[in-house]
N, C-alpha and C positions, 0 to 999 in steps of 0.2 A: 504494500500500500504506500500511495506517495505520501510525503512531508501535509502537514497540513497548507500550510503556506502554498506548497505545489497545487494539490486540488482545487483550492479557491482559485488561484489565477485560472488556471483550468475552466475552472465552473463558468468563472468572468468571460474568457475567449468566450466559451462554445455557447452561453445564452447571448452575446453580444451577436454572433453569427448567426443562431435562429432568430433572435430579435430582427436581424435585416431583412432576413430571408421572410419572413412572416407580415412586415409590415408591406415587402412591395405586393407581395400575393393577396393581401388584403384587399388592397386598392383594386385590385384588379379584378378578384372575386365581386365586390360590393358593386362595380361599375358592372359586369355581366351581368350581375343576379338584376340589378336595377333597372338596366337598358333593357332586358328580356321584359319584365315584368308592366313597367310602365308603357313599351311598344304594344304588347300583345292585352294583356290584363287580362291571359286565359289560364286556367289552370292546367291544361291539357301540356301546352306549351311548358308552364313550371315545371311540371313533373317531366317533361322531356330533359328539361335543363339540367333536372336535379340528376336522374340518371344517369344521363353523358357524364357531370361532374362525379359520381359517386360510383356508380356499377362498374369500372374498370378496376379503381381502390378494390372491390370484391375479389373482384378474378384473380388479380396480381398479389396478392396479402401474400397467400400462403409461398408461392413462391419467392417474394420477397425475406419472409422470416427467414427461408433458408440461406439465403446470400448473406443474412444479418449475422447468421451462425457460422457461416461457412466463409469469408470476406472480410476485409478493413473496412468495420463500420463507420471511420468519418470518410473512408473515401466513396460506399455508397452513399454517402448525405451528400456528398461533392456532386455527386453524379446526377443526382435526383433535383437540387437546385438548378445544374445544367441545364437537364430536359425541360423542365417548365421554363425556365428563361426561355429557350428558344423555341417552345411552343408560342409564350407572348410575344416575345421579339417578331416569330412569324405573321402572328395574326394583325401585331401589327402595322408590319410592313403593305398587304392585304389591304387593311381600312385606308391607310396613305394612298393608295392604286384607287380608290374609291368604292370598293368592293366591302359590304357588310351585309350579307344574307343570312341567314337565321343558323343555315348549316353548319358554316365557319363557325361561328362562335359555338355551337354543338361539339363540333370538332376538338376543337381548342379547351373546350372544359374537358374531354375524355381524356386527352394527351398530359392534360393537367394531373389527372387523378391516377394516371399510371406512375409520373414523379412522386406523387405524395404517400401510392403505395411502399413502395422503393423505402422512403425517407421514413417511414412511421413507424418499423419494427428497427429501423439500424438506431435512432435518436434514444427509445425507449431502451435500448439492449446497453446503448453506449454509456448511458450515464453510470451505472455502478461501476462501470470500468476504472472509475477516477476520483468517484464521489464514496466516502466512509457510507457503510450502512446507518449507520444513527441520523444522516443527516439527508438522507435521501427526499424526507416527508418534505423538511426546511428548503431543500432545492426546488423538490416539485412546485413546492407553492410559490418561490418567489419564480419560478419557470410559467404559471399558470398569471399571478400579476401581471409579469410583461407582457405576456399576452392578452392581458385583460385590456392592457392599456396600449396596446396595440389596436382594438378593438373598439377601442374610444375614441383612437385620434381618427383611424382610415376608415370610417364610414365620415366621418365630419369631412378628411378632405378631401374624400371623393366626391361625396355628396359637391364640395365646392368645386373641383377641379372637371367635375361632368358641366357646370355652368358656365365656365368659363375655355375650356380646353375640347380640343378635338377627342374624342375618348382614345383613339393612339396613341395620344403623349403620355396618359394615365400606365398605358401598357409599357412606355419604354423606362416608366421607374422602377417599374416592376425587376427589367433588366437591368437594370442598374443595381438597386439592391442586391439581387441576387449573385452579381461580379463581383461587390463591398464583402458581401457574405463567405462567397467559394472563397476569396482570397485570407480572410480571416483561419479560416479552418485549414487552409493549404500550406503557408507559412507561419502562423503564429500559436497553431494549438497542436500540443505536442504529446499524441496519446498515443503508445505503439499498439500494435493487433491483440485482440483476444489471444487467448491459447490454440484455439482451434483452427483461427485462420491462419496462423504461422505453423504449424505441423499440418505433413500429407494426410490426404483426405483419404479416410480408409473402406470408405461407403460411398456409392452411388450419390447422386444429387436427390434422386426420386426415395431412395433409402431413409436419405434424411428427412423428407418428407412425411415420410410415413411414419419412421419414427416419433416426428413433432408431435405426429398426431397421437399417437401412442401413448407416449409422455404426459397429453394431456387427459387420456381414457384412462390411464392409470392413478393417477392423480385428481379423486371424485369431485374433491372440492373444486377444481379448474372447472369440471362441467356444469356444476349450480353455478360458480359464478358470472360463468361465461351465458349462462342461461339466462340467468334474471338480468346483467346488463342488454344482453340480444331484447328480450322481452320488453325493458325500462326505455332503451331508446326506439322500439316500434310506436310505443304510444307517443313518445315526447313529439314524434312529426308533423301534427298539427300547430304545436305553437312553435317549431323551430321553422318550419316551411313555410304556413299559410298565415301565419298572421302580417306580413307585410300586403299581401294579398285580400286580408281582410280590413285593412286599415285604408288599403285605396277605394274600396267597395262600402265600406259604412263612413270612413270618415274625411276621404277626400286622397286625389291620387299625386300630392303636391310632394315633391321628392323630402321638402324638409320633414314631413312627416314620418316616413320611413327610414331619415336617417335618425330623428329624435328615437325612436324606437331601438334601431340599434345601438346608438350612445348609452341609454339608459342600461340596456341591458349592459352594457362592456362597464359599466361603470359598477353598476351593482358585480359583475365578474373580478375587477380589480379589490374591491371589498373583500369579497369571498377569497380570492386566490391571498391577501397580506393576512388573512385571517386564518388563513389555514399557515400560512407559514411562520407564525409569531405561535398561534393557540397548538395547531397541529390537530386538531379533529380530536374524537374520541380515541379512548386506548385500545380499542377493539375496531379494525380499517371498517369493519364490514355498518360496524352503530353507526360510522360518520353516513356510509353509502344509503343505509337507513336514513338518516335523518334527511339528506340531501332530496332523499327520493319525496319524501311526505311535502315537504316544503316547494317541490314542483308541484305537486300533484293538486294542492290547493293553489298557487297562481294560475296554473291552468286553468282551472275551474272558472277563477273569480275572470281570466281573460275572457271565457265564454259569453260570462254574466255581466261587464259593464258596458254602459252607454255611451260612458262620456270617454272623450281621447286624453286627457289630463291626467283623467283617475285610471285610466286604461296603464298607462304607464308606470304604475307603480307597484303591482304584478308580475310587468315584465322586468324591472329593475331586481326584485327579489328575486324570482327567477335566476336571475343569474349570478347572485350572492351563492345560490346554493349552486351552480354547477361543480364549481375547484373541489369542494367538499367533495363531491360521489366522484370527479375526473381522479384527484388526486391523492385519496386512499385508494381506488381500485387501481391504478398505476403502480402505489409502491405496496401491495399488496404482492402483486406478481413480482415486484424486483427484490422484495424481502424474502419469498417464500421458492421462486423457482430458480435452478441450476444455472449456472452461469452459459452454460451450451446448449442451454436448451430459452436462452431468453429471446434473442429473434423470434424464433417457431412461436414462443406463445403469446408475444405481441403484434407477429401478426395476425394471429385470430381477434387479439383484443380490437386491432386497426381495423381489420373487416366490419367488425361491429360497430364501433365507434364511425366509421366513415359510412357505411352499407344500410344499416335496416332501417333509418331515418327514414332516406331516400325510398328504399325500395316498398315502405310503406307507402310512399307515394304513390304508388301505383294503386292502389284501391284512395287514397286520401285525396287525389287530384282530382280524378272527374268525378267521386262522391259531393266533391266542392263545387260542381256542375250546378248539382240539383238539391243539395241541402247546405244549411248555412253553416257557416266554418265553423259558429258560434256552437250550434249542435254540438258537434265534431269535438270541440274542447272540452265541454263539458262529458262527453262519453271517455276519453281518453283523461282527464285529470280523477275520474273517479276510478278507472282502472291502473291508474299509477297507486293512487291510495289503498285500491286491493293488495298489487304486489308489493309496496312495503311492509305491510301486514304478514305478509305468507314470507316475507324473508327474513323475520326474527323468527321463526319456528323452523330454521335450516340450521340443525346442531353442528353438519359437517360444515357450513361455509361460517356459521361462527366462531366456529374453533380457528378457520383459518384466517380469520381475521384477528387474531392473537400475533403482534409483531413474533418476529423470528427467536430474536433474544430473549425474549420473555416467556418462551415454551417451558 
């Protein structure tokens, strides 16, 4: 284990690197999802948007895990900034030609979500590499802040830089960040390979694979957990997807209003993520995952249930006080509890999920949004959130393994 002095600098590099990488993808995300949204105002269309961006993350997970386990995990993160840069760099170039049809930008969110595959089990696997166990929760959450506050600033200035800018230009910060970024982690952070990626590979690629999976069959509490997240994020889909959708339809289709919405929440997010990194959540990962759950489950509800756009926002800012809480136990739940060769493999099933059943709820959540009101929709789904918190304090295997490591 390194010097403490060493992993903090460490920590510093490699959250200043995702911090880059995360704020130009922001901008560029927010500007897609928005230009989709405000063009078309169908939900048919949404749900296309969501899947191009999401259902590739699906496909690619598991064989991402393996490259995480099997590879120099910051130099898949290198690579994965890459591809999305010059996915945007492309699409770019495209809108400057005068070309913007609906497909391209389809296109270009798929291309997106196959980098993000890539990057999502190398990032998670990466950190214990450098970071002391006792301090992983403290990382996660000041990891989950920045993001938070990444999340406040890049809908605000996008929200502005869509008013004022061609949306290409929006796309070439995106490149840019991501150059700031590669280059940060290429020269300045200094973490050698796993074990496994520096010793021959003595198994097949598809062997490891199977294994991953194995590891996780064998290991019951992986399955509940991995079950009631899959489960938590199918319902969360209407208030993470259509309430931008329902906010142009009940309360007017003005951009500032959809970016107030997602300010609110990244703000309530950055609460949540200093909260978790000063407090640390309960002593048991899985009570925080609990509490996170119940505390959606009623803003949902209440999102269902108000009238006014003022008071509407104050739901979604709690909302996402409680995300860090459930993201970031059930994160270092797995970095506490599972094998160091086997952490790719089981973050990428977590990234599947985390990225995948949202979206792919969409597919019944989108054109039900046809012909009933989103508001329905909410309230069906925040009272089914408050069912599965209930039924996940009665899981003695996954409470147990929500018992940090050291404390067994």
């Amino acid at each position: 284990m390194d010097t403490p002095q060493s992993w903090e600098r460490q920590t510093v590099l490699f959250l200043t690197s995702q911090t880059l990488s995360l704020f130009g993808s922001s901008l560029v995300q927010y500007a897609l999802m928005w230009h989709v949204t405000l063009a078309t105002k169908s939900g048919w269309v949404m749900t296309l948007f969501v899947l191009c961006g999401f259902v590739p993350t699906f496909l690619m997970s598991p064989f991402a895990g393996v490259w995480a386990d099997r590879l120099n995990r910051k130099n898949l993160i290198m690579l994965s900034d890459g591809l999305i840069a010059l996915a945007t760099l492309a699409l770019a170039l495209v809108f400057m030609a005068g070309e913007d049809a609906l497909w391209l930008i389809l296109v270009t969110a798929a291309i997106r979500a196959v980098g993000q595959a890539v990057q999502g089990p190398a990032v998670g696997a990466l950190l214990p590499q450098f970071v002391p166990p006792e301090q992983l929760t403290r990382v996660n959450g000041i990891s989950s802040t920045l993001q938070s506050a990444i999340m406040f600033a890049s809908p605000i200035l996008s929200g502005v830089l869509m008013t004022i800018w061609p949306l290409e230009w929006v796309f070439f910060l995106d490149v840019a960040t991501a150059a700031l970024a590669i280059s940060v982690l290429a020269f300045l952070l200094k973490v050698p390979p796993h074990a496994k990626a520096s010793a021959p590979q003595t198994v097949s690629y598809f062997a490891d694979l199977k294994l991953g999976f194995r590891y996780v069959r064998d290991h019951r509490y992986l399955v509940s957990f991995f079950a009631f997240v899959g489960i938590l994020l199918l319902f969360v889909g209407p208030a993470a997807f259509l309430t931008p959708l329902q906010v142009a339809r009940s309360f007017g289709d003005d951009v500032w209003r959809l970016t107030a919405i997602e300010v609110v929440f990244s703000v309530g997010m950055m609460g949540g993520g200093v909260l978790m990194a000063v407090w640390g959540g309960f002593r048991n990962r899985v009570h925080s995952m609990v509490f996170s759950t119940a505390i959606m489950a009623v803003c949902t509800i209440l999102l269902g249930l108000l009238p006014n756009f003022w008071v509407f926002l104050v739901p979604m800012g709690v909302f996402g006080v409680a995300m860090p809480y459930f993201n970031t136990a059930s994160a270092v739940l797995i970095q506490e509890h599972v094998e160091p060769d086997y952490l790719g493999r089981v973050f990428s099933i977590f990234t599947m999920l985390m990225t995948s059943m949202m979206p792919l709820g969409m597919l019944l959540y989108g054109p039900l949004a046809e012909v009933v009101s989103i508001e329905s929709l909410l309230l069906i789904t925040g009272g089914l959130m408050a069912a599965l918190a209930v039924v996940m304090l009665f899981d003695k295997r996954l409470l147990k393994a929500g018992v940090p490591k050291e404390a067994e």
